[in-house]
LOKEPA-973738 format. One record per residue (C-alpha): residue number from 1; chain; x, y, z. Coordinates in steps of 0.05 Angstrom, whole numbers, plus 5000, padded with zeros to 4 digits. Layout:
N
<seq: NUM mol: A X: X Y: Y Z: Z>
...
END
This chain:
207
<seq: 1 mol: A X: 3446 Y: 4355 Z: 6895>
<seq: 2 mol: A X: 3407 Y: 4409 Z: 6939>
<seq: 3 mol: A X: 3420 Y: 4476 Z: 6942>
<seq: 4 mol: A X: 3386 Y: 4518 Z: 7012>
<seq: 5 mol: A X: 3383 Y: 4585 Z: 6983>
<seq: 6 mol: A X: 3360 Y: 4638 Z: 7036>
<seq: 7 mol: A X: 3335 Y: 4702 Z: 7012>
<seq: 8 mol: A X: 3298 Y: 4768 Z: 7035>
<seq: 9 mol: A X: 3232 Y: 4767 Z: 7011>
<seq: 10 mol: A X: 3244 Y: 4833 Z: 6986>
<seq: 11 mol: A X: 3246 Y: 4799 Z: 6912>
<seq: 12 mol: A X: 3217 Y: 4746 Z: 6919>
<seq: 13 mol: A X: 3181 Y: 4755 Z: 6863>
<seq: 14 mol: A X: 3247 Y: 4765 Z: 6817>
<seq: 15 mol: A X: 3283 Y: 4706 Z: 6843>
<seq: 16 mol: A X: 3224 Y: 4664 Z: 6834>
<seq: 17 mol: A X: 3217 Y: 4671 Z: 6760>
<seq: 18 mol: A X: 3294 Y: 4675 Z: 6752>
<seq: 19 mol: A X: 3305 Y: 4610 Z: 6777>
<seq: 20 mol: A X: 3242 Y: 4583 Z: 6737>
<seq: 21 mol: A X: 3283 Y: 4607 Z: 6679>
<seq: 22 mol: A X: 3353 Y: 4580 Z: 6708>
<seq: 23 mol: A X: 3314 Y: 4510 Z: 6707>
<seq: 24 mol: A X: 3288 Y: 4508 Z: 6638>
<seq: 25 mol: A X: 3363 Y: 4530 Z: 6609>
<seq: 26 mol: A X: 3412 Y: 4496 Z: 6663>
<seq: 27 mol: A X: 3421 Y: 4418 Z: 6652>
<seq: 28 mol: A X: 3417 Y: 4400 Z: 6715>
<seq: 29 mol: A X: 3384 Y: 4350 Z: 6770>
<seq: 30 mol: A X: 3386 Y: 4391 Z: 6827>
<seq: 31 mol: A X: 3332 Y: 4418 Z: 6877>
<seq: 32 mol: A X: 3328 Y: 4493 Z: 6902>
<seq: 33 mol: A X: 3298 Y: 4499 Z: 6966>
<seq: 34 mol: A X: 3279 Y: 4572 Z: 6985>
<seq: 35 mol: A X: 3269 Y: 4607 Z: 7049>
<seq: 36 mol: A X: 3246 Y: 4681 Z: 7044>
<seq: 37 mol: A X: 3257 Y: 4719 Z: 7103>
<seq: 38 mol: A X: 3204 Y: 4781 Z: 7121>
<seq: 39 mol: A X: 3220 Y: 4840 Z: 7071>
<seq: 40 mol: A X: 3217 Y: 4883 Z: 7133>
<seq: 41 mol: A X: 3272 Y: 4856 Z: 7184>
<seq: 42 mol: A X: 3329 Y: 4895 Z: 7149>
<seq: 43 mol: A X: 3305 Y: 4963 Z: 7186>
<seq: 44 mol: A X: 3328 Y: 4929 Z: 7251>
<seq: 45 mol: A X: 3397 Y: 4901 Z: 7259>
<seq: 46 mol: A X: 3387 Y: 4854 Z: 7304>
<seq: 47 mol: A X: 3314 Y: 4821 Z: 7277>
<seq: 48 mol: A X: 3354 Y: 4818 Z: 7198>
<seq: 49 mol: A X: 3403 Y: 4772 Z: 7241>
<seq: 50 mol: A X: 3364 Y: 4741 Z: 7284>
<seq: 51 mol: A X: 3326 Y: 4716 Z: 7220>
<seq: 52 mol: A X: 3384 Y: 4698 Z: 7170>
<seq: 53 mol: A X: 3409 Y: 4653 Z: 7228>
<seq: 54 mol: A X: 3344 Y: 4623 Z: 7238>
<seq: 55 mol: A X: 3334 Y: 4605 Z: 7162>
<seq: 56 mol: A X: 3401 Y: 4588 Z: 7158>
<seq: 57 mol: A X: 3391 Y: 4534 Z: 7222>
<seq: 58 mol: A X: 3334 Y: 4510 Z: 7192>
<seq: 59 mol: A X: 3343 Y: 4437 Z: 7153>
<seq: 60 mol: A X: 3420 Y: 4443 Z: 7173>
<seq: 61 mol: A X: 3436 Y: 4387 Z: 7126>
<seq: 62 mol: A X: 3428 Y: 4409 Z: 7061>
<seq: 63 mol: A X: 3495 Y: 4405 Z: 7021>
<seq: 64 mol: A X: 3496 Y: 4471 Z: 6997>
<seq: 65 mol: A X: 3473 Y: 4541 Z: 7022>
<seq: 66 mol: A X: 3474 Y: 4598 Z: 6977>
<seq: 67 mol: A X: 3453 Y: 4679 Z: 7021>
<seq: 68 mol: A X: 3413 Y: 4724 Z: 6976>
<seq: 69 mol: A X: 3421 Y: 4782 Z: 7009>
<seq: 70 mol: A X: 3460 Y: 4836 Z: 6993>
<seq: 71 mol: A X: 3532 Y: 4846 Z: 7022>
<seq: 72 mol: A X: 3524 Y: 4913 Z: 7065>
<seq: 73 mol: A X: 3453 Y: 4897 Z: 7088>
<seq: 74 mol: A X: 3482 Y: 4884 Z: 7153>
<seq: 75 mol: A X: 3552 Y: 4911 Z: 7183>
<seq: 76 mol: A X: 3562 Y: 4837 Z: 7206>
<seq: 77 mol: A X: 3542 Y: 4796 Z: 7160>
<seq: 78 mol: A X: 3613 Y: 4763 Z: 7153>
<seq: 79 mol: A X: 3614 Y: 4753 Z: 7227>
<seq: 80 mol: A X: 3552 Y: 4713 Z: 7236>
<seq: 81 mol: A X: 3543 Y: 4670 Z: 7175>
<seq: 82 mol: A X: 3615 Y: 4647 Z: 7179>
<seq: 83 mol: A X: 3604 Y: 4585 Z: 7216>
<seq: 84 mol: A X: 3556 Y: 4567 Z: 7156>
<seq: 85 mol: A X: 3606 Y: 4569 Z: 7106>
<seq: 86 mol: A X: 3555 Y: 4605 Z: 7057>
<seq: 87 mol: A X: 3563 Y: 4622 Z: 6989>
<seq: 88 mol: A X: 3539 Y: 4696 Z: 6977>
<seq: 89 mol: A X: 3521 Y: 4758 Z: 6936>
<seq: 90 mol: A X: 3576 Y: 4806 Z: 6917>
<seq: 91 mol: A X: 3520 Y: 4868 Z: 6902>
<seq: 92 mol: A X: 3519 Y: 4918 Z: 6966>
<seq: 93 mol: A X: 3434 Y: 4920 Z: 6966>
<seq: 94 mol: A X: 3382 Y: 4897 Z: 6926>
<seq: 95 mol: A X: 3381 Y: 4956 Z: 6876>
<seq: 96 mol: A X: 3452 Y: 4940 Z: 6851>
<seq: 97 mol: A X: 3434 Y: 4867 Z: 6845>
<seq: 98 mol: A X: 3382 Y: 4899 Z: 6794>
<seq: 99 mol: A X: 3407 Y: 4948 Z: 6766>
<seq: 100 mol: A X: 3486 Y: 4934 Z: 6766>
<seq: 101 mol: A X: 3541 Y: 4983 Z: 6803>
<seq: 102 mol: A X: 3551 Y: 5036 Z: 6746>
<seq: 103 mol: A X: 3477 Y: 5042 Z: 6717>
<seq: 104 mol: A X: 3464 Y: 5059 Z: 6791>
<seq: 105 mol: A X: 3522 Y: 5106 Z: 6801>
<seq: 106 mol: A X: 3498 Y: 5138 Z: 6734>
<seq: 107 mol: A X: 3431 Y: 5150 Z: 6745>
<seq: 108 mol: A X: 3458 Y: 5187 Z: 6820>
<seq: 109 mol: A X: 3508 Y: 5227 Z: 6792>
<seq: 110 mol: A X: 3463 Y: 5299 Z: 6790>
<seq: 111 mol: A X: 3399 Y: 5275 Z: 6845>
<seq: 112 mol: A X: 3404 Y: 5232 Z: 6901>
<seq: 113 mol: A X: 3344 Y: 5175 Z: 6881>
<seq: 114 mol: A X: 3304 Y: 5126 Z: 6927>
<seq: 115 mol: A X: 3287 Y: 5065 Z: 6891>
<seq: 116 mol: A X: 3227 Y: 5025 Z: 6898>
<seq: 117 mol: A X: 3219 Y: 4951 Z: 6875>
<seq: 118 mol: A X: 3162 Y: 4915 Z: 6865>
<seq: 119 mol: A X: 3173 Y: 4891 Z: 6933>
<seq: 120 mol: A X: 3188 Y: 4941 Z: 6958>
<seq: 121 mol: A X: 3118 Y: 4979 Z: 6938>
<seq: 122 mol: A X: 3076 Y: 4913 Z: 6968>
<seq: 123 mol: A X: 3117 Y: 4918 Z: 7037>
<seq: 124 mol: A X: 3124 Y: 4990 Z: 7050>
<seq: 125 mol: A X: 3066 Y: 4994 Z: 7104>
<seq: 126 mol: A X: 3098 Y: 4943 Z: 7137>
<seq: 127 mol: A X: 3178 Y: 4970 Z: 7124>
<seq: 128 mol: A X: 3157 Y: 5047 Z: 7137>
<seq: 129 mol: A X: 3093 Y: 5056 Z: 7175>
<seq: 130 mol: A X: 3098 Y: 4988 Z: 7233>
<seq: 131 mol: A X: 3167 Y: 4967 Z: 7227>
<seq: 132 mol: A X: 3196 Y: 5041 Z: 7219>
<seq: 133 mol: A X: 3137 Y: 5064 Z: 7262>
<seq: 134 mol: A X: 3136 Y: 5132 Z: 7213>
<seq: 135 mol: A X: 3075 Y: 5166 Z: 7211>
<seq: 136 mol: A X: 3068 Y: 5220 Z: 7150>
<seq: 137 mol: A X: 3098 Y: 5272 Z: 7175>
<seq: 138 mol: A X: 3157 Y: 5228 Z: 7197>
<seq: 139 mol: A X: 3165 Y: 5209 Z: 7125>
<seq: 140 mol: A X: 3154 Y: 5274 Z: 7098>
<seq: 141 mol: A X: 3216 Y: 5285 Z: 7136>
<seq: 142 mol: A X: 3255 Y: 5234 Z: 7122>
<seq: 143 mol: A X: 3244 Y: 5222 Z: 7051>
<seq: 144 mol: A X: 3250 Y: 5296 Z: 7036>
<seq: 145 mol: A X: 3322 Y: 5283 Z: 7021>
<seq: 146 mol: A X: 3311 Y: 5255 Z: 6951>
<seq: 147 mol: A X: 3300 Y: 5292 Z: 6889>
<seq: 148 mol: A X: 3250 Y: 5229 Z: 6869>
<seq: 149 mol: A X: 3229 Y: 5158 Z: 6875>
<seq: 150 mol: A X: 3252 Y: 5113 Z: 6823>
<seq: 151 mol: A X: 3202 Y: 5057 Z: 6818>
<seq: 152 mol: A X: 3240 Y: 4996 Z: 6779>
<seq: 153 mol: A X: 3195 Y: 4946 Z: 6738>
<seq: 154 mol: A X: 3220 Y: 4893 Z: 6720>
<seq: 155 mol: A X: 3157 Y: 4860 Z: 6699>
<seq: 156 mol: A X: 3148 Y: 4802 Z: 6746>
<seq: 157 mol: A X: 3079 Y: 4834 Z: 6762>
<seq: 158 mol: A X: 3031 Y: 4897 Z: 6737>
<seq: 159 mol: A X: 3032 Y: 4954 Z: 6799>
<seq: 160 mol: A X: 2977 Y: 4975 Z: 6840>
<seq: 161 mol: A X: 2963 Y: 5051 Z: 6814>
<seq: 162 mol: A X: 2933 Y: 5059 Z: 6880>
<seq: 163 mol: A X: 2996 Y: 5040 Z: 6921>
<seq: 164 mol: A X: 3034 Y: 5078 Z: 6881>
<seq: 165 mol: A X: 2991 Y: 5140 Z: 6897>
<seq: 166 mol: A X: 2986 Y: 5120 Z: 6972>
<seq: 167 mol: A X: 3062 Y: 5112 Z: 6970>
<seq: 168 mol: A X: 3065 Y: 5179 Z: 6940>
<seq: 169 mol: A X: 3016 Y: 5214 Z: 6985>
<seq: 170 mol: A X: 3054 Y: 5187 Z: 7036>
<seq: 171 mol: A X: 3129 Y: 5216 Z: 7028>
<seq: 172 mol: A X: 3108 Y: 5275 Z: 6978>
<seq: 173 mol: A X: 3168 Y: 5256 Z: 6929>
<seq: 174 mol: A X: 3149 Y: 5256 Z: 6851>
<seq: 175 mol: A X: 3154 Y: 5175 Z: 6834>
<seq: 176 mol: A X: 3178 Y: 5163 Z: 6763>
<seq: 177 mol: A X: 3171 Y: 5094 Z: 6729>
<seq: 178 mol: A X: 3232 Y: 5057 Z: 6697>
<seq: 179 mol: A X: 3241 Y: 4989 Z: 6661>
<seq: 180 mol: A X: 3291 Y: 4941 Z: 6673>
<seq: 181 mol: A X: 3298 Y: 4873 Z: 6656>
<seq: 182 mol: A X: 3322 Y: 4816 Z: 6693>
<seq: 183 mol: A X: 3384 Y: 4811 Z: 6660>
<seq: 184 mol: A X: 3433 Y: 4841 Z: 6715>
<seq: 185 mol: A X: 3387 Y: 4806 Z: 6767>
<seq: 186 mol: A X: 3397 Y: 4740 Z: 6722>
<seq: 187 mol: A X: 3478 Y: 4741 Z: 6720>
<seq: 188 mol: A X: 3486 Y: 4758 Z: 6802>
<seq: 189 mol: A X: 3448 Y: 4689 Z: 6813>
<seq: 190 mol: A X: 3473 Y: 4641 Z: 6764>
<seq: 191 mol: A X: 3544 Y: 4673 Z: 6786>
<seq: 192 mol: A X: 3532 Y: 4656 Z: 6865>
<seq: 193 mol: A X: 3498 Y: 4595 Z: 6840>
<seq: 194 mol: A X: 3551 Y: 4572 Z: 6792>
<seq: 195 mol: A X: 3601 Y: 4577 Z: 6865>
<seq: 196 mol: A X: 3561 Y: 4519 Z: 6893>
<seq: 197 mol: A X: 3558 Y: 4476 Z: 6832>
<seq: 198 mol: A X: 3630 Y: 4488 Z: 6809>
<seq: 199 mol: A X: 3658 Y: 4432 Z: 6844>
<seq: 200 mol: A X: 3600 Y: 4380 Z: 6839>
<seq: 201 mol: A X: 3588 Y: 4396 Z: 6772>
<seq: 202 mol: A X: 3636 Y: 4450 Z: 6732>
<seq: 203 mol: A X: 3604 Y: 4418 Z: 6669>
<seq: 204 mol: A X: 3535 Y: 4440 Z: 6674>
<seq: 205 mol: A X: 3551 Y: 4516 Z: 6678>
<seq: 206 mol: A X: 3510 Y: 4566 Z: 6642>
<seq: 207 mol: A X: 3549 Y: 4590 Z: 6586>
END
């Protein structure tokens, strides 16, 4: 069996090693085929859909499709991935698919937080500065809303120091460090991914 998964490229490099792992523990013969869409398309509405629809046209007859994205990254994305009869994520945005609903809503209840991913930190150039079209004062501006930056590692890779201080030098918010593991990340795709075996194949679930 072959499961299309389509996913933004904005963790890529969690899924990746997630799935590596999902491999090694779940007893089972089937192939993941993954398309990662630009990390910076979700800043415009209609490029995010224009993109998921592409991927999602793309090798039309695979048996299964499984949307990594999260479920309020676009106001319709009911509406236009109906017709593909997808199997999705529950999570609202990638930082509750890492971090889970309530360690999110505890960590905001006293300072409003942005949160930076590994991804997040490679693509911001391309998110903020080109796609965004920000310059630093823009940001300043913007960005100036948060009490600090929350940068999440989950250990898929070491950060750059430097982008963290040109990421810093360019919105002027203090950026704290956190660990997290992959273990919310983990049960959100062997959840969605359990929906598209469940019929084939109930018995090779991950207990």
């Amino acid at each position: 069996m072959k499961v299309r998964i389509v996913a933004c490229g904005i963790f890529q490099l969690e899924l990746e090693q997630v799935l590596e792992e999902i491999r090694t523990e779940w007893a089972t013969d089937a192939e993941f085929k993954v398309i990662y869409t630009p990390p910076a398309l979700h800043v415009d509405y209609d490029k995010l859909k224009d993109g998921i629809t592409e991927a999602l046209n793309n090798n039309a007859t695979e048996e299964k499709t499984v949307l990594f994205f999260g479920s309020m990254c676009h106001p319709e994305m009911n509406e236009f991935t109906e017709k593909y009869h997808v199997i999705r994520l529950q999570p609202r945005n990638c930082i509750e698919l890492i971090l889970g609903k309530e360690r999110q809503e505890e960590l905001e209840k006293s300072i409003k937080i942005f949160y930076l991913t590994q991804g997040w930190l490679q693509n911001w150039r391309e998110i903020f500065s080109q796609a965004q079209g920000w310059d630093e004062i823009d940001a300043r501006q913007n960005f100036g809303f948060y009490d600090k930056i929350l940068l999440l590692d989950t250990g898929v890779s070491k950060f750059d120091d430097e982008d963290i201080l040109d990421f810093f030098e360019y919105t002027q918010v203090p950026i704290e460090i956190e660990s997290v593991d992959l273990a919310v990340f983990k049960n959100n795709v062997i959840q969605t991914l359990e929906k598209a075996f469940s019929k084939e194949t109930p018995h090779n679930r991950l207990n």
